[in-house]
C-alpha positions in Angstrom: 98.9 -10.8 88.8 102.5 -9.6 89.2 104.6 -10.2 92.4 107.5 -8.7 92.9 110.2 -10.6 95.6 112.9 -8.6 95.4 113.9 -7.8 98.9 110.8 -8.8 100.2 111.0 -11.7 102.5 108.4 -14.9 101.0 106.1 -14.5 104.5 105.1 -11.2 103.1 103.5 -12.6 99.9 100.4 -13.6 102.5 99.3 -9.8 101.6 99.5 -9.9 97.6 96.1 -11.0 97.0 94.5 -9.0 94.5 93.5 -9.3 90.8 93.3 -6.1 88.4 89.8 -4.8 87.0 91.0 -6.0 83.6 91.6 -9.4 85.1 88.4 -10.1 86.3 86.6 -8.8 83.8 88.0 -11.6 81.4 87.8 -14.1 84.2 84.2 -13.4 84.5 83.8 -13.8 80.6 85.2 -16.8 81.2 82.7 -17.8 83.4 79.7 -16.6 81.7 80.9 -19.2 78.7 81.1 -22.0 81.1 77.4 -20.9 82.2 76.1 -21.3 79.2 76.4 -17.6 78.0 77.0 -17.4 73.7 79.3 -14.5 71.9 80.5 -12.8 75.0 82.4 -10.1 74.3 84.5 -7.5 76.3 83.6 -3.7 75.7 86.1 -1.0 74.7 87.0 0.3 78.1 87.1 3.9 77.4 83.5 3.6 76.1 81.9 0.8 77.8 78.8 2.9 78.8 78.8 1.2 82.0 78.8 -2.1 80.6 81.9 -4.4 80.8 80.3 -7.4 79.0 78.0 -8.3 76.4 76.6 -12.3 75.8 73.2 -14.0 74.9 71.9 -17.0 76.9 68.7 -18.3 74.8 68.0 -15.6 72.5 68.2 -13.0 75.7 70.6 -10.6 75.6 72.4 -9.6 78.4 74.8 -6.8 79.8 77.2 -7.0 83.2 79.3 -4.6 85.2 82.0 -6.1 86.5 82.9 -4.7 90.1 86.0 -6.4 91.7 86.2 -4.0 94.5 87.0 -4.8 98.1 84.3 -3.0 100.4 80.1 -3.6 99.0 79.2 -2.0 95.7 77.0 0.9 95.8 74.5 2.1 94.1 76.5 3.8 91.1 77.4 0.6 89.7 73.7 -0.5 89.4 72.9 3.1 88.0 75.7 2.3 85.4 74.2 -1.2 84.4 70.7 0.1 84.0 72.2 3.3 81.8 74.2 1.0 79.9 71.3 -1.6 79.1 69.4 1.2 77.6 71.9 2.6 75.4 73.2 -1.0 74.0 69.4 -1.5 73.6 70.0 -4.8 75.6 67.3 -6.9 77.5 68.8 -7.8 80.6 70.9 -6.3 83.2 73.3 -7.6 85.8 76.4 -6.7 88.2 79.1 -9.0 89.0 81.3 -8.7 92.1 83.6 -10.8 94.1 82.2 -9.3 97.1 78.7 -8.3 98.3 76.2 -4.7 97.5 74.9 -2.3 100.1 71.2 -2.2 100.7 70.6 1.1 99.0 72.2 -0.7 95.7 70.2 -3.8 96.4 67.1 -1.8 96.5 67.9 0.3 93.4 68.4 -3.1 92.1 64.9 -3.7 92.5 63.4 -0.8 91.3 65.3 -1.1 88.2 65.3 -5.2 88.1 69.2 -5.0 87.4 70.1 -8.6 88.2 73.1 -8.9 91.1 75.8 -11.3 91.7 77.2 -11.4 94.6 80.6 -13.3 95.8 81.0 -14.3 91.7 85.0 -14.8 91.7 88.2 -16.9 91.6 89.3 -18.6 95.0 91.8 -15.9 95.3 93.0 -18.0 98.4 95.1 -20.5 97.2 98.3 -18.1 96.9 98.8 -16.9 100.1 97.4 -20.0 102.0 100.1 -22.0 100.4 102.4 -20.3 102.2 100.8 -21.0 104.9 100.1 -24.8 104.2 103.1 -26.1 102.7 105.3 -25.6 106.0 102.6 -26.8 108.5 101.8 -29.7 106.1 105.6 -30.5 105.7 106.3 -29.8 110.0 102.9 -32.1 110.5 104.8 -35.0 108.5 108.0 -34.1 110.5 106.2 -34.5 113.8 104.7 -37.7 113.2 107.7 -39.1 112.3 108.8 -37.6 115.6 105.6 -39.4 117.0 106.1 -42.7 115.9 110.0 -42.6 117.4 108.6 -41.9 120.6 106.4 -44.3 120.6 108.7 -46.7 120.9 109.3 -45.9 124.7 106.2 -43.9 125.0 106.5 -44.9 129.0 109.8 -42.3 129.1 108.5 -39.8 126.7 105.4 -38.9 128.0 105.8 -34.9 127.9 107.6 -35.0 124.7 104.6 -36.7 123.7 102.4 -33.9 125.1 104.3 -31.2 123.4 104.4 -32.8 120.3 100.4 -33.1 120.0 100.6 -29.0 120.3 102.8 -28.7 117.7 100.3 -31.1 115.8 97.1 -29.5 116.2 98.7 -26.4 115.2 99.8 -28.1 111.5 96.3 -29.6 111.4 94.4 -26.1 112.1 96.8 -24.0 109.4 96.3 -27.0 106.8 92.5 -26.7 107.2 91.8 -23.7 108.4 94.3 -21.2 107.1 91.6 -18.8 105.7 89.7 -18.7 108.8 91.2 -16.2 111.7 89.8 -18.4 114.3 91.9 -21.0 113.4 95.3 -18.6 112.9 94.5 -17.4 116.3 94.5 -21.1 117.5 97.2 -22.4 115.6 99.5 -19.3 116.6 99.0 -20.5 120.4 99.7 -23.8 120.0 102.7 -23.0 118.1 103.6 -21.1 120.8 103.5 -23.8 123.3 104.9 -26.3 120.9 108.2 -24.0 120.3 108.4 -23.3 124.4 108.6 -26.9 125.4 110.3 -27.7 121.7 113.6 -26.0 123.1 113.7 -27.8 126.4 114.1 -30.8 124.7 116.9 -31.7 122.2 115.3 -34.2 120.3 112.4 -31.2 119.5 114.6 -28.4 118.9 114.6 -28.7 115.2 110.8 -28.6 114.9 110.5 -25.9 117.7 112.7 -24.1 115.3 110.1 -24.4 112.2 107.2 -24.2 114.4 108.6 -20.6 115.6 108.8 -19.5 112.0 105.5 -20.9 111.1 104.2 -18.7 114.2 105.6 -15.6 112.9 103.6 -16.5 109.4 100.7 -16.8 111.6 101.1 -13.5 113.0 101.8 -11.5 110.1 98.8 -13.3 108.3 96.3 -12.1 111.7 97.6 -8.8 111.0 97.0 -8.7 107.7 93.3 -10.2 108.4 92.7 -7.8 111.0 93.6 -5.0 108.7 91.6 -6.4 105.8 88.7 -6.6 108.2 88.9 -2.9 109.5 89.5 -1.3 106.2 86.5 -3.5 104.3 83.9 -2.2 107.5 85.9 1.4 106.7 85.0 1.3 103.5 81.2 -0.3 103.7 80.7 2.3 106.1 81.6 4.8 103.7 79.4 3.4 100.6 76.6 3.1 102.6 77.2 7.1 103.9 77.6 7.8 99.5 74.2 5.9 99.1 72.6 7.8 102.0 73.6 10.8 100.4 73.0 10.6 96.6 69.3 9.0 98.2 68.7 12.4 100.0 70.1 14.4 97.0 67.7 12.5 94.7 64.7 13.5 97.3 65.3 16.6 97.3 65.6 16.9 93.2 62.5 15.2 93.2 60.8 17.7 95.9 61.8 20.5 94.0 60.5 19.1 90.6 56.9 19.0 92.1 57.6 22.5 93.7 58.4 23.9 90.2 55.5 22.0 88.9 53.2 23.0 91.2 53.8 26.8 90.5 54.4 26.4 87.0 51.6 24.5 87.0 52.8 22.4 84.2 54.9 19.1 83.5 58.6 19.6 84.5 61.2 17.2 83.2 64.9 17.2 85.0 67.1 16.8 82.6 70.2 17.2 84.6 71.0 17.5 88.4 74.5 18.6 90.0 75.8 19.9 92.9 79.0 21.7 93.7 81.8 21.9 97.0 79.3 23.7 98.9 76.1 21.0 98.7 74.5 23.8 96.4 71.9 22.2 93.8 72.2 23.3 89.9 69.2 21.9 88.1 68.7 21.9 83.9 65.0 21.3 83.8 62.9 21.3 80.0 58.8 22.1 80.4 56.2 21.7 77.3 55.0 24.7 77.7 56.1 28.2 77.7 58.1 30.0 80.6 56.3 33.2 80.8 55.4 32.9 84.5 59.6 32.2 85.7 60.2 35.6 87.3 57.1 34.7 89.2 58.1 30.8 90.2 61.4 32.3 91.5 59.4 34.7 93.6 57.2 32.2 94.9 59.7 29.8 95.7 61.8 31.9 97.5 58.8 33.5 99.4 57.7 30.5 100.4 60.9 29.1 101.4 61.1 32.3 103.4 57.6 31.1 104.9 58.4 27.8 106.2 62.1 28.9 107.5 64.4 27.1 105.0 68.1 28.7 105.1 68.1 28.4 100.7 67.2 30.5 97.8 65.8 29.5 94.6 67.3 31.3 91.5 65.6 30.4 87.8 67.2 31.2 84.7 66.1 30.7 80.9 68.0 29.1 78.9 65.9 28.7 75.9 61.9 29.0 75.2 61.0 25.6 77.0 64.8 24.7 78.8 65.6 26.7 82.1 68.1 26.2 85.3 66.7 26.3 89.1 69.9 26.7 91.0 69.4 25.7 95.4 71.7 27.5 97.3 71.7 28.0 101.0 71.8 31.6 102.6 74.8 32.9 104.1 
């Protein structure tokens, strides 16, 4: 992980939180060794096949994905794990992520038994909290001290007293709960009663003064939760919309399969499916047979298409005796 200070002001390392792709995936090597894994081994990159790693655990072999992403994986990583296992000739399938899947990859996951992982990463926390920590922990030690002079006369210092225990419970909740929101939200309130009464009173000025500047560390780090928080539901939102559509899209290759078959009236084998800007399907399809009758499929297609309303057109092509393209496009 590089950070870069220069001219950026040390509260605004709370935001640099991230690992890199290639960081992770030798972290989670790393892992699978201390799991028990034997002869794990990164894959070249550029040709990984959709698999990252390669180990053994008891004579099993195994292959994993590595997704370090920041909204749920979908369902291309588990396609890419499953692909991947076959063409390594591996017996065992699994994606890794330091976050969670969507239900459409979870499902796949069990169709295909592709083994997921969920939440499998570093505690990525400890940089930024820190930041966080070290001041509250350091003004918690400073109050005290405060504490313990003014308990000497506690008779006299009664809201001194009271204002310190604000200032207090805010150290406590950043030193314990500076990962949760709840407890930011909390401690930034407190630090703002702390540093309100902290200036009325001279002997409290100097701790209003680092409670103030711990508040604004609460409030950029709020900010920066909030904003986390939208753009992770943003972007589950959106994999769950890709998985929604690449289901439908797989539907409706699989409906026009049987349609094909059903007029060919013989086995039909998709060999490759595509689509282009304008949602239009381009199918490469192989039969057993011949294609004699694929003037007359394209016909019946499009007549009954015409039949039950549908705004498409089928068009066939031959490519060779037994390969041929069904292309889906809709009228107008």
């Amino acid at each position: 992980m590089k950070i870069r200070p220069e001219g950026i002001p040390v509260f605004f390392f709370v935001i640099i939180l991230h690992m890199t792709g290639t960081e992770y995936e030798r972290w989670c090597a790393e892992e699978l060794k201390k799991l028990g894994f034997r002869n794990v081994r990164v894959t070249k990159a550029s040709h990984d096949q959709g698999i990252d790693l390669v180990a053994e655990d008891r004579g099993i072999r195994w292959g994993f994905q590595c997704k370090y992403y920041s909204a749920p994986v979908g369902n291309d990583a588990v396609q890419q794990a499953y692909a991947g296992m076959t063409c390594y000739g591996l017996d065992r399938a699994a994606v890794l992520t330091n976050g969670t899947f969507t239900s459409s990859a979870k499902q796949l996951a069990e169709q295909t038994e592709v083994e997921l992982w969920d939440h499998f990463a570093p505690a990525e926390t400890s940089r930024a909290s820190w930041i966080l920590r070290l001041p509250a922990l350091l003004l918690l030690i400073y109050c005290l001290y405060l504490f313990f002079q003014l308990m000497k006369d506690p008779g006299s210092a009664e809201k001194e007293m009271t204002v310190l225990a604000f200032g207090a419970i805010a150290c406590v909740s950043l030193v314990f709960g500076a990962e949760h929101i709840g407890a930011l939200v909390f401690a930034a309130l407190c630090s703002l009663v702390f540093t309100a009464g902290g200036f009325l009173v001279p002997l409290l000025k100097p701790a209003a003064v680092c409670c103030a500047f711990l508040m604004i560390l609460c409030a950029i780090r709020i900010v920066v939760f909030t904003r986390k928080r939208l753009e992770k539901n943003s972007l589950a939102q959106k994999e769950e919309l890709k998985d929604l559509i690449e289901e439908t899209r797989a539907s409706l290759a699989n409906e026009v399969r049987i349609l094909l078959e059903d007029n060919l009236r013989q086995s039909v084998r998709v060999i490759q499916t595509d689509f282009d800007r304008n949602d239009n399907m381009h199918m490469t399809c192989r039969v057993r047979g011949s294609l004699d009758d694929l003037a007359v499929c394209e016909y019946a297609l499009n007549q009954q298409a015409e039949f039950e309303k549908a705004p498409v057109r089928f068009s066939l092509a031959r490519m060779d005796e037994k390969t041929f393209t069904v292309s889906l496009a809709k009228k107008g």
